[in-house]
N, C-alpha and C positions, 0 to 999 in steps of 0.2 A: 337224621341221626338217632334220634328215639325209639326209630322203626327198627334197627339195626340190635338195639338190646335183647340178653335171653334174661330169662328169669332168675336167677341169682341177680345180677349185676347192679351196683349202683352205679346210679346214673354221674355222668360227670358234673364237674361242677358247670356254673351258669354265673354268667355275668354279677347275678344279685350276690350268689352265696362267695362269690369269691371277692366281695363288697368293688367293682370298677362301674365308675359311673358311666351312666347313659343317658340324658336329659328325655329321650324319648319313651323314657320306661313309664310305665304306669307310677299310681302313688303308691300301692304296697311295694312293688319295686325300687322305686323312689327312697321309701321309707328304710326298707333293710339297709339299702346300700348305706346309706346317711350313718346307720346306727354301726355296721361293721365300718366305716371308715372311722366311725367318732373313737371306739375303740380302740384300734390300731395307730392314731392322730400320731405325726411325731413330736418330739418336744423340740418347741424350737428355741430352746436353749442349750438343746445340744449340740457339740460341737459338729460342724456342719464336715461331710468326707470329702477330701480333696483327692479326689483322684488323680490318677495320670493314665491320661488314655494315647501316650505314645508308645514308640514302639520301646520294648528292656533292651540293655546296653548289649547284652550278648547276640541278638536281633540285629545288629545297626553292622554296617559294614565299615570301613577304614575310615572311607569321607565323611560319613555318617556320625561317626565318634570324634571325629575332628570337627565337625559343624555344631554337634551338640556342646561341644566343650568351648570353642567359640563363642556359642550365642550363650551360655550360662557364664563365661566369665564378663560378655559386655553387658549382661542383665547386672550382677552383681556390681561393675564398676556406673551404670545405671541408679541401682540401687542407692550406693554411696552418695552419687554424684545430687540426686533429688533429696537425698538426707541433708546434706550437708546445706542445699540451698533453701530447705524448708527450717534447719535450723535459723540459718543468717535473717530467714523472712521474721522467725520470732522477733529476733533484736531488734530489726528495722520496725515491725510493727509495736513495739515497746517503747521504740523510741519517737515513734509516731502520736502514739497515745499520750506521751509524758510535751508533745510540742503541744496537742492539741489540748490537752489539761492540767499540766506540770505546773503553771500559777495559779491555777485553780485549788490545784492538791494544796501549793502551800497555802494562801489564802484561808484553807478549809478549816485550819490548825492554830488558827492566829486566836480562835475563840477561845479563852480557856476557861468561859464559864461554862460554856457548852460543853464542853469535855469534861465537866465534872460528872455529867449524868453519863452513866453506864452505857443506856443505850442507844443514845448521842455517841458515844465514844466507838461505840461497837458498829455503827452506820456508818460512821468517819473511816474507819478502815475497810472497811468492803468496798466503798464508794472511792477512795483515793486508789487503792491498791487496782480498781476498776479504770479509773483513769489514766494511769501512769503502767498498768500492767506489767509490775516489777513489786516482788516483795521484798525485794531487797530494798528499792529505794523506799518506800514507805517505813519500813525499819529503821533506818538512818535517818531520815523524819524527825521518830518517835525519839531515839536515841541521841539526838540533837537538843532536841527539848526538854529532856531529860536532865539532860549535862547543863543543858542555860537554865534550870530551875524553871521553865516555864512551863514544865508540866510535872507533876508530881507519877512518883510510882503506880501509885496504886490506881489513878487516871491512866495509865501507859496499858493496863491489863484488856480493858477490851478492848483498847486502838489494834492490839496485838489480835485477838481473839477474830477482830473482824479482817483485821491483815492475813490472816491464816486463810477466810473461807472464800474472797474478796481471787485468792491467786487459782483457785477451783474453776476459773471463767474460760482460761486457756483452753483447758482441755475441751471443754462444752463445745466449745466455737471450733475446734478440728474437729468434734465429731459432724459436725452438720455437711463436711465436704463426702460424707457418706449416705445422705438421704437419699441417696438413687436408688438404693439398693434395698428392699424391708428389713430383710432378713439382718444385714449390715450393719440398718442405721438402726435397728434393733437394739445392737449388742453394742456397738460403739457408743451411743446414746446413752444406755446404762454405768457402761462403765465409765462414762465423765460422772455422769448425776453420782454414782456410787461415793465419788469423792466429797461432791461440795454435800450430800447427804447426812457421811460422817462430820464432816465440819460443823453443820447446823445441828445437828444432836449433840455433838460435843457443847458448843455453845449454850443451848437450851438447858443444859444441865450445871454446867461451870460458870454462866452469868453470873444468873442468883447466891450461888454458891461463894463467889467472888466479893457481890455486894455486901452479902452477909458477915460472913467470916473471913475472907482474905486470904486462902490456902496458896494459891501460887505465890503473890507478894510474899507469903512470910516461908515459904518453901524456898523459896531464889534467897532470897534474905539468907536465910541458914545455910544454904551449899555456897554463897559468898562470902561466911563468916568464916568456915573451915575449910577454905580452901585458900594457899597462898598462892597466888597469881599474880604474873608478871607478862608486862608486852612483849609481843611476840611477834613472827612476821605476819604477812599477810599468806592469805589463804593458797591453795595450790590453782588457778586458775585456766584450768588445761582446755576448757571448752573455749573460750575466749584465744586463747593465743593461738587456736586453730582458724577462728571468724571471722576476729578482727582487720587482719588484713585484706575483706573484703566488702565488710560494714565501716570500718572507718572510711573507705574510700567514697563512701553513700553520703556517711552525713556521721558528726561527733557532737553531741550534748555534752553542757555542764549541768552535771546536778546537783553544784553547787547554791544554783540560782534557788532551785526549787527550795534546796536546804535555808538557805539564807532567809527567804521567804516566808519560812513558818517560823522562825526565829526573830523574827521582827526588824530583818538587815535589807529586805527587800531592795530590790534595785529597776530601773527600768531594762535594765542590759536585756537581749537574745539570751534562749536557750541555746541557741546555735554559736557551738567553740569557733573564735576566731584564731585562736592565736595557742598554740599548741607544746608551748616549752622556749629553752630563753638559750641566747649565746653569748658568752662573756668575752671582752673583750676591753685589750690592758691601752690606754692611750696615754701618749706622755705629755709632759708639760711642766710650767714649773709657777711661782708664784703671781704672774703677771697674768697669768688666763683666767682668775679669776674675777675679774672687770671690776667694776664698779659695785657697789654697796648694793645695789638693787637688784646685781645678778642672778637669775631663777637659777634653780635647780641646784642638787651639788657642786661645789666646790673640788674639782683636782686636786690631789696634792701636791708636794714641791716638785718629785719625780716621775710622777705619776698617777693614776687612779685604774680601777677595773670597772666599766660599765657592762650593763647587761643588755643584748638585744632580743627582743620577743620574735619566736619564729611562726611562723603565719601557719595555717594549718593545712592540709591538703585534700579534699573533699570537693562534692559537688556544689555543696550552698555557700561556700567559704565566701562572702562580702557579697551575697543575691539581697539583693532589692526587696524580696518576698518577706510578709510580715511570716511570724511563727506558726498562724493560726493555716495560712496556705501551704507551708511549708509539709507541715501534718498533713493537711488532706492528701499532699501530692503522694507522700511515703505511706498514708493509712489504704492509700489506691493501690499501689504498684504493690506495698508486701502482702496486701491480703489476695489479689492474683495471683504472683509467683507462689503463695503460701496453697492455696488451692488448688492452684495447677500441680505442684510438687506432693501434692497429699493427695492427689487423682493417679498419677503417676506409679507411686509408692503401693497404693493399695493394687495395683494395677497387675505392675511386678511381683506384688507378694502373689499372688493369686499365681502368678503364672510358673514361679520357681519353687512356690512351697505345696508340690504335690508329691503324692506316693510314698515313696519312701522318705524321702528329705520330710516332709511333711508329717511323717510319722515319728522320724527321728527329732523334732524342732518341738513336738509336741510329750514326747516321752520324759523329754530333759524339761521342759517349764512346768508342764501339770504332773509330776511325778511324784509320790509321795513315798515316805518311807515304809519297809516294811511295819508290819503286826508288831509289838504294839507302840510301834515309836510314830506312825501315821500325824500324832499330831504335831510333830515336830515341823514338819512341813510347812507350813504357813506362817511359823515364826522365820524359820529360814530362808522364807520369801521375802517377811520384813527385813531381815541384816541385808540380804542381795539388792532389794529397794534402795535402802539406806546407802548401802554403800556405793550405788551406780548413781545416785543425787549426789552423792557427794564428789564423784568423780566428773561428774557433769558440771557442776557447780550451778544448775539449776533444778529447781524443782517442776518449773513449764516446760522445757524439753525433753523430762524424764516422763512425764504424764501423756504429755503431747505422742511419744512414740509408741506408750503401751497402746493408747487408743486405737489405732489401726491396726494395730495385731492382732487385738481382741474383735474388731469387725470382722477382719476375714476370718475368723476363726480357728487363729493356731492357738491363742490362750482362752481358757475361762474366766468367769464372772470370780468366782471363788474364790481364783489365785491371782486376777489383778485387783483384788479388794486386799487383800496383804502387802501386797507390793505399792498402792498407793498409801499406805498405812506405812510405810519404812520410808517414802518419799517423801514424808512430811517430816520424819524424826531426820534425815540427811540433810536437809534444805535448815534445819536449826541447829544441826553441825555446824556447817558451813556458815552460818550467822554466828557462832561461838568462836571459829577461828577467827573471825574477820574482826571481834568484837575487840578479840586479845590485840589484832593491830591497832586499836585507838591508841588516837592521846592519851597522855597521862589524866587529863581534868575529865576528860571521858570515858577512861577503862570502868571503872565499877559500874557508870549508869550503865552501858552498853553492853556489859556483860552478863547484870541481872536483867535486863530487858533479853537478853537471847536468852536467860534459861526459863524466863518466864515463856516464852516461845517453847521451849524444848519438853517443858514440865504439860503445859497443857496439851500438848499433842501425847504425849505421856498418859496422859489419863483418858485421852479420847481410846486408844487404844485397849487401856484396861478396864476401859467402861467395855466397846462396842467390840471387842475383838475376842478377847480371856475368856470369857463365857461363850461358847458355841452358840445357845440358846438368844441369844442379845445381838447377836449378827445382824440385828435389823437394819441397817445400810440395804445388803444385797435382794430381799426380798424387796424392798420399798425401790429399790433400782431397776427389778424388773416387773415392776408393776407400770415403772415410768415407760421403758424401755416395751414394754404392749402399746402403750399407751400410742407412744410415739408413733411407733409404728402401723399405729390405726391409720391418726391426724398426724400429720407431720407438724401442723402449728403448733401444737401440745410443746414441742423442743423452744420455740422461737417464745410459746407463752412463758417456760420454765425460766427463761436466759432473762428475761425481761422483769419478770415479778421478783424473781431468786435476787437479781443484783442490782437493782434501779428500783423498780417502783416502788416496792415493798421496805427496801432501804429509806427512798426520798419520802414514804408517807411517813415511817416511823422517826425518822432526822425533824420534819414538821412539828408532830405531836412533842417532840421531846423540846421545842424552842420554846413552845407556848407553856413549857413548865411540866414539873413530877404531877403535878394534881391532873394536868387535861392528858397526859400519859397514861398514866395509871385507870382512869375513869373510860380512856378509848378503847386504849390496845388491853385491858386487863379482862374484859367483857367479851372484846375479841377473839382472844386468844383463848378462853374457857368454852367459848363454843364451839371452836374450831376443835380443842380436843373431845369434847364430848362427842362430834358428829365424826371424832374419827373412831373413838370407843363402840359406838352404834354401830356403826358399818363390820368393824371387828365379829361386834358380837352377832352380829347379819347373817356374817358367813360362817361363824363355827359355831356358835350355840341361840341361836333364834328363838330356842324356847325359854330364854330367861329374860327376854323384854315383851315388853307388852305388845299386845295385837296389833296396833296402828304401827309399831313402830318395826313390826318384822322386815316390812318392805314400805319402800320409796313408792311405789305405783301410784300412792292416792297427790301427790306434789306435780304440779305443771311439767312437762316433760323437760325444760328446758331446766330445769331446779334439778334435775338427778342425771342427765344422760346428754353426752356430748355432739349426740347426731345433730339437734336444730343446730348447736353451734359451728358444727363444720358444716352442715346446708349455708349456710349465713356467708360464713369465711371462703367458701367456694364458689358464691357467688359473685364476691365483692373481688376477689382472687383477680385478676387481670391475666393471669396465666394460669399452668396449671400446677405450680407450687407449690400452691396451698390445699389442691386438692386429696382427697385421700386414695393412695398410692392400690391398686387393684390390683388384688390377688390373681395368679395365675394359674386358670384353670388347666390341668394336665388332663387329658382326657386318656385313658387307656382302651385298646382294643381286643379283640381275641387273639388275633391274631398275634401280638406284641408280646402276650402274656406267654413265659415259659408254662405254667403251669396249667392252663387248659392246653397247650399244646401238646404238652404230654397227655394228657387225660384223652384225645381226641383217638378212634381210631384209622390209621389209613386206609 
């Protein structure tokens, strides 16, 4: 081909200058390529193309357009049909968590010296609301104890605070049914972390604020003072009266027991409902059926009496033999398969209906923002649509739970489900306000300032980490995770583990042994931890204002700055290959492949 050039001509391009790799090339070769691919790198937090490589509708012939219309309405009743059953798996597995920890939860509550310490208080609700996986029930919890005097307001602020970050677990645990995928479990990964991230900087900032001065207590306080309120019904529960007719056929909890339990009425009774609502019935008689003096029970009257009969419930465990503790595992088994399965499914189908145009269309309308110069308006109006689709849901796990896969396959971004979990927090303390207004009377004010104290501090997380563009720091620290994960996959299993269990269960310890072994532990701790994250900061964008030893990590044990020994370690211990780190796939291109040496070539 060389031989064939005249004098003017440049020569075509060549494997190097048109940067396609070749493992056989030399190392100057080698090298170019490396540097024109580093340039050209994609970002892989852009939203990935969904094509569609079928044939256009004008293309397809009669049968053809009858076959596609077919298979897209059984995808979509598909669709529904795996929604609907990955919802039901939540409840079941809620209800799972609450057999296998729901005396535990109460028990947790019974301390009330312990709940006088803040972050005692604050560990208690990450931890229960982790066990019973309902922030609702830990709510009514709080709001029980409140109402019996057994826990004072200002105690009730961080039980709420860690109820809040404690319900961020859900979404985690759906994104992990995505690690197959890098790219996938990427972006799904991030966008759980993105949630429970804001919650912990919310936290970090309103604790101390909290212990100090007391803004939410006396913020709730004042919109309770002017405002007159009166009970009301209960809330609109439109997810539920779609489910229940297929989760109560599973199995019905009282969480009464639970409630009773942290109120000091404890009972040996099952969580598991036997007996489901009552039937009256009028039996006659007259003076003489009342027997003798020693007769139990009531007394008939002269013509009559009305007794009540309890009606038995209808379920699978209704009078099983099985303690509670079995009962859980059987249901922590079955919903988190069907929950898996139905989230393999789901992602499956999206992949395969949201191409082309649909796909462009799906995406136009979520990541869309307003014209010049109202653009920012957009991400508020993410929040009301969050907010309001929580509140039509009547949960805040199922609303999180659905963005997650979406955001894996890559119809929405990082950007705009960080608004939208930010409105699913303020709709989930709606719906704890409607439900507040149904209490008892001896209840409605605790109950009510306990949800605004809910409603106010998500309130401020938002005009902490949201108002300000520049303070966004959820989303970069979400894709920092979201690399991460993607490296090691254990990185997710270590986050899920430290974030709601260990790190909880160390700091609940320290805080038993008293404020002095608290203070002297975690206070030392926690000053290091920010300084090593200020250094790293200043690493990457300005190096030349720390000192020389401190520019770079190189001089520290490799295992003290850098994750590789510790995924060698964790892959070898691995018994499968789960834990190893997921390999990149090498594309290899050829000349032949390439439009553009093909053109350049001559016949």
């Amino acid at each position: 081909m060389p031989n064939s050039l005249t004098g003017g001509q440049v020569p075509p391009p060549t494997l190097d200058t048109v940067g396609l790799v070749d493992r056989s090339l030399g190392n100057a070769g080698t090298s170019s390529s490396a540097s024109v691919l580093e340039e050209g790198a994609v970002d892989p937090w852009a939203l990935p193309e969904l094509k569609d490589t079928g044939q256009s509708w004008k293309e397809l012939s009669v049968a053809g357009r009858v076959r596609r219309v077919t298979i897209g309405f059984l995808k979509a009743c598909g669709l529904l049909g795996n929604l609907y059953l990955f919802i039901c798996s939540l409840d079941i597995l809620s209800s799972a968590f609450q057999l296998l920890g729901g005396k535990v939860a109460g028990d947790i509550f019974k301390d009330s010296v312990v709940l006088s310490n803040p972050v005692a208080g604050l560990v208690i609700g990450v931890l229960v609301t982790v066990l019973v996986q309902s922030s609702s029930t830990s709510s009514s919890i709080v709001v029980s104890m409140v109402a019996s005097k057994l826990l004072t307001v200002r105690a009730s602020v961080p039980i709420i605070m860690g109820v809040n970050v404690g319900t961020s677990i859900t979404s985690t645990l759906v994104s992990m049914a995505q690690s197959g995928d890098r790219d996938e479990f990427r972006r799904a990964f991030a966008g759980s972390a993105v949630h429970g991230i804001f919650n912990w900087l919310t936290v970090l900032i309103l604790l101390p604020l909290e212990s100090a001065v007391a803004p939410l207590e006396r913020l709730s306080a004042l919109a309770l003072d002017v405002t007159s309120l009166q009970a009301g019904v209960h809330a609109p529960d439109i997810l539920k009266v779609l489910t229940q007719p297929l989760t109560h056929l599973i199995v019905q909890l009282d969480n009464d027991v639970i409630t009773s339990g942290a109120t000091g009425n404890a009972t040996n009774s099952s969580l598991i409902k036997q007996w489901c609502g009552t039937r009256g019935q009028t039996t006659t008689g007259n003076s003489s059926d009342c027997g003798g003096v020693d007769a139990l029970g009531p007394c008939p009257g002269r013509n009559g009496s009305a007794t009540t009969e309890q009606l038995p419930c209808h379920h699978l465990f209704v009078g099983t033999a099985l303690t509670d503790l079995a009962v859980g595992f059987i249901l922590l088994a079955a919903s988190l398969l069907v929950l898996c399965t139905c989230l393999v499914l789901i992602v499956k189908l999206l992949n395969s209906v949201l191409r082309g145009r649909i796909a462009q269309a799906v995406r136009m309308v979520i990541n869309a923002d307003f014209p010049f110069p109202f653009g920012w308006l957009s991400g508020y109006l993410a929040i009301v649509v969050g907010a309001g689709l929580t509140f039509v849901l009547q949960s805040s796990s199922v609303f999180t739970a659905a963005i997650v896969p979406l955001l894996g396959v890559g119809v929405i971004s990082l950007e705009r489900v960080y608004p939208l979990l930010l409105g699913s927090n303020i709709g989930t303390t709606t719906t704890a306000l409607l439900a507040a207004l149904a209490s008892p009377s001896n209840m409605l004010l605790s109950a009510i300032q306990v949800a605004l104290i809910h409603f106010f501090f998500n309130l401020a997380g938002i005009l902490l980490w949201y108002v300000v563009p520049v303070l966004r720091l959820p989303i970069p620290m979400a894709k920092r995770f979201g690399d991460l994960t993607a490296r090691y996959r254990w990185v997710a299993v270590a986050y899920l583990l430290l974030s709601f269990l260990l790190l909880p269960l160390a700091a609940f310890g320290l805080s038993l042994a008293g404020d002095t072994v608290l203070a002297a532990v975690g206070g030392p701790l926690v000053a290091l931890v920010l300084l090593l994250i200020l250094v790293n900061v200043l690493q990457r964008h300005r190096p030349a204002w720390l000192p020389r030893p401190l520019r770079s990590w190189a001089w520290l044990p490799l295992w003290l700055h850098s994750l590789e020994p510790w995924d060698r370690l964790l892959s070898r211990c691995c018994p499968c290959r789960a834990c190893s780190t997921p390999q990149a796939t090498v594309k290899e291109a050829h000349c032949y492949e390439n439009p553009d040496i093909l053109a350049s070539q001559q016949l």
